[in-house]
Every structure is written in structure tokens, then in C-alpha cells.
C-alpha positions as CSV (number, residue, x, y, z in Angstrom):
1,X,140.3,175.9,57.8
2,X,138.5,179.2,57.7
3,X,134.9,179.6,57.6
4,X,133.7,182.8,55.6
5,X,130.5,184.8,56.7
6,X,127.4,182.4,55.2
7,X,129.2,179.8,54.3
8,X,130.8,176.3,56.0
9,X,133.2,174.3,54.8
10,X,132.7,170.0,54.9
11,X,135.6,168.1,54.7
12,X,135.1,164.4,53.6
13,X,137.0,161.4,52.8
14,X,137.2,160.6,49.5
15,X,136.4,156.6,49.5
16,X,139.3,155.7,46.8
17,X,141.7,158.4,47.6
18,X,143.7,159.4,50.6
19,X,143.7,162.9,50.1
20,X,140.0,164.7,51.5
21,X,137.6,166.4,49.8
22,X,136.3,170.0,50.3
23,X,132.8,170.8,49.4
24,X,131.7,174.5,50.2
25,X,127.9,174.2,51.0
26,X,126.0,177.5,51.5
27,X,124.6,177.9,54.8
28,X,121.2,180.1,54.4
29,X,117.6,179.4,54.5
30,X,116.9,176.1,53.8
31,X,113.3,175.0,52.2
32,X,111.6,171.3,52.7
33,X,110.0,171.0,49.6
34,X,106.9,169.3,50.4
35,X,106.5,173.4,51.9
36,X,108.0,174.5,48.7
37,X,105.4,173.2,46.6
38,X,102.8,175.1,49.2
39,X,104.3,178.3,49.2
40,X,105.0,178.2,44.7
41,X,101.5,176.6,44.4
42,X,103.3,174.0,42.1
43,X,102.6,170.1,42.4
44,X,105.5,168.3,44.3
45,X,105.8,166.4,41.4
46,X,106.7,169.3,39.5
47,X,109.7,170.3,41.8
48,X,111.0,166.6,41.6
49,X,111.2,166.7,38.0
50,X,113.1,169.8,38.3
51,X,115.4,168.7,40.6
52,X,118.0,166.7,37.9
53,X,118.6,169.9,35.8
54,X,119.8,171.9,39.2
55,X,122.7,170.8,40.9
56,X,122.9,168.7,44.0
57,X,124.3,169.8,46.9
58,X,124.1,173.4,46.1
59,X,120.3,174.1,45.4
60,X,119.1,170.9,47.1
61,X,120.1,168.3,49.1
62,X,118.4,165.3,50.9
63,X,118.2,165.3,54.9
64,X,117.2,161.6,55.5
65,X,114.1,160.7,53.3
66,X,113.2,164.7,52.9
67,X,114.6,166.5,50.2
68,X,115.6,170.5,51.4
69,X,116.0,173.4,49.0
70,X,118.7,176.1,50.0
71,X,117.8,179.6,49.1
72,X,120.0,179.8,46.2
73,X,118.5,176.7,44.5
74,X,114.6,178.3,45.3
75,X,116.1,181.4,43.4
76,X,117.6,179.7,40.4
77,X,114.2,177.1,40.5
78,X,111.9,180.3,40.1
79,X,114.0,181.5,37.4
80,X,113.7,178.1,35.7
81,X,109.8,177.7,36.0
82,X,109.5,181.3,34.9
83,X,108.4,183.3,38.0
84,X,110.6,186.5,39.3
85,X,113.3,186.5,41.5
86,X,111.7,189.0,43.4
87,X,108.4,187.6,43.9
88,X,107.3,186.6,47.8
89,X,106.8,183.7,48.6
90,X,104.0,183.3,51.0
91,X,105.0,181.6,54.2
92,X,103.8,177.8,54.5
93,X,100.4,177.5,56.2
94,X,100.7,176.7,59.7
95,X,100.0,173.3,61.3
96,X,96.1,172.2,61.3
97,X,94.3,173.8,64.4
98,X,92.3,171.6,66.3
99,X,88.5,172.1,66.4
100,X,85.8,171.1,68.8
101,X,83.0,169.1,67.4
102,X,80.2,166.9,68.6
103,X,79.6,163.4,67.7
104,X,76.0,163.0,66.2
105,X,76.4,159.5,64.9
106,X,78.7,156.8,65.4
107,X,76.8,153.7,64.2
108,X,77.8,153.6,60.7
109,X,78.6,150.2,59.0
110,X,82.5,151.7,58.1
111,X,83.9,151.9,62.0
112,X,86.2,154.2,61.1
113,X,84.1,157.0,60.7
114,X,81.6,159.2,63.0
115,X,78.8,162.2,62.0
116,X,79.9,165.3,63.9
117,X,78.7,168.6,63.7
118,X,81.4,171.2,63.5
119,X,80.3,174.8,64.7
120,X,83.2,177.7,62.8
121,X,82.0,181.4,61.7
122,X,78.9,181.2,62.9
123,X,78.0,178.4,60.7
124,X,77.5,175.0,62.0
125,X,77.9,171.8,59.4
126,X,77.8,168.3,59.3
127,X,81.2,166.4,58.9
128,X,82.5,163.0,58.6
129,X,85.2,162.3,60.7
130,X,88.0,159.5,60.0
131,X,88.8,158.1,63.5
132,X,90.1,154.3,64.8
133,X,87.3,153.5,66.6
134,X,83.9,154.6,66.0
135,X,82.8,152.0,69.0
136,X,84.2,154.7,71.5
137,X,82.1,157.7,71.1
138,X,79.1,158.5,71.9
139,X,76.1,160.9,70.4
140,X,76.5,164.3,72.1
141,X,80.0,163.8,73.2
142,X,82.3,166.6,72.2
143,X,85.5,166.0,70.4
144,X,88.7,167.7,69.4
145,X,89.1,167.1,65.2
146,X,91.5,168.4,62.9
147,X,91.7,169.1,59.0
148,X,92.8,166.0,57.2
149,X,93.0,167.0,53.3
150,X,89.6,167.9,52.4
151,X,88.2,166.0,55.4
152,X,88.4,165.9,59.3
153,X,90.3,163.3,61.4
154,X,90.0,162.9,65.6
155,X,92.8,164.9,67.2
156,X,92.8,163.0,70.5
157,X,91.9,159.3,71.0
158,X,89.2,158.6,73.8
159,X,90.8,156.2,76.5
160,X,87.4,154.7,76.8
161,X,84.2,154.9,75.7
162,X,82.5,158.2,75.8
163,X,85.8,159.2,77.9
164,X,88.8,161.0,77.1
């Protein structure tokens, strides 16, 4: 079996027939499309109902529960929702950074949030932060957060009170 420049041959066995199947599967970039839907600024949900009228296996396939665009099904989507082949995509936002704040309150009646007061820019606000235990931090102490949607959530866990 040869294998041409960009592309790789799988061989399968067919289930009801002895003889096996040859699927020629492009081998280039491949998208996840939860980062798709970043980088087109469409809702997920859009993609997903776009995915019956393109064909699987060749513009998209599923790699356990995620479901990966190749770069010849992101082409052929973009023609289909109207945007130009040629336009860049931007590249997906990079993971969260982490932040240090400092805890101003951690006595609400909801344990699973804290007061912090995050300082970025030159500005300093006042955030809620989701965490597991509000019991374990203390006011003053200084934390690591990160984003969380349009919120902030603890990056590291104290292993006890007041103490990373």
C-alpha cells in the first residue's frame, strides 16, 4: 500500500464482508470545533447543525466525545455559511492566564464564593470568585485566580486554611 504526500490510507474490516475496506482520509490541519466556533465567532451550535449536510470522515470526524474539523471541511464550511475562502482565521485564544488576587471577604452565606480584589492595567476591581471552600481563605491572603466565562474561579486549592 502506498501512501501519497498528505494523505494516509486506513484499511478496515468490513463487519459483513471478508474483503477490507479502503478509506483515503486527508491528513492536514485538523480543527476541534469547540476552537472552531472561537476562531468563526459562530455559536457551536451553529457548526453542529452544519455538520449533516458535509460529509463525515472527510470534513469532520469524531475523536472520542470531540468532534475535529480537517482543513478541507473548515474550507467547504466557510463556503457554506457565506464567508471567503480566503479569509484568516484568527488563532484560538490561548489558555486562561492565572492572576493574583487578594481575598477581602470570605464570609458570605454561599461558601462557594470569596470578595477578591484583582489589580490588572493599573486598575484595581472587586471580583467574586467561585472556589470549593470559602472556609479556607483568609482576608488579605493572596490568591492565584483565573477567568471562568464572565467570572473568576481559584487556580490553586489552599492545603489548609490561609495556606497554600
Amino acid at each position: 500500500m502506498r501512501i501519497q504526500k498528505r494523505r494516509v490510507a486506513i484499511v478496515a474490516q468490513d463487519r459483513y464482508e471478508t474483503r477490507p475496506v479502503i478509506a483515503a482520509v486527508e491528513s492536514t490541519e485538523e480543527t476541534l470545533e469547540a476552537a472552531l466556533a472561537v476562531q468563526l465567532g459562530i455559536a457551536a451550535a451553529e457548526l453542529r447543525s452544519r455538520r449533516p449536510s458535509l460529509i463525515e470522515g472527510e470534513d469532520w470526524h469524531r475523536r472520542g466525545r470531540a468532534v475535529v474539523w480537517t482543513a478541507a471541511g473548515v474550507s467547504r464550511l466557510k463556503e457554506l455559511i457565506g464567508l471567503d475562502a480566503g479569509t484568516i482565521i484568527a488563532p484560538a485564544p490561548a489558555t486562561p492566564a492565572v492572576v493574583i488576587a487578594e481575598v477581602v471577604r470570605s464570609n458570605f452565606r454561599n461558601r462557594r464564593l470569596i470578595s477578591a480584589t484583582l489589580a490588572r492595567a493599573g486598575t484595581v476591581a472587586l471580583v467574586l470568585v467561585l472556589v470549593r471552600d470559602a472556609g479556607m481563605y483568609l482576608h488579605g491572603q493572596r490568591i492565584e485566580v483565573r477567568p471562568n466565562g464572565s467570572g473568576w474561579m481559584e487556580a490553586r486549592r489552599p492545603r489548609r486554611r490561609g495556606l497554600f
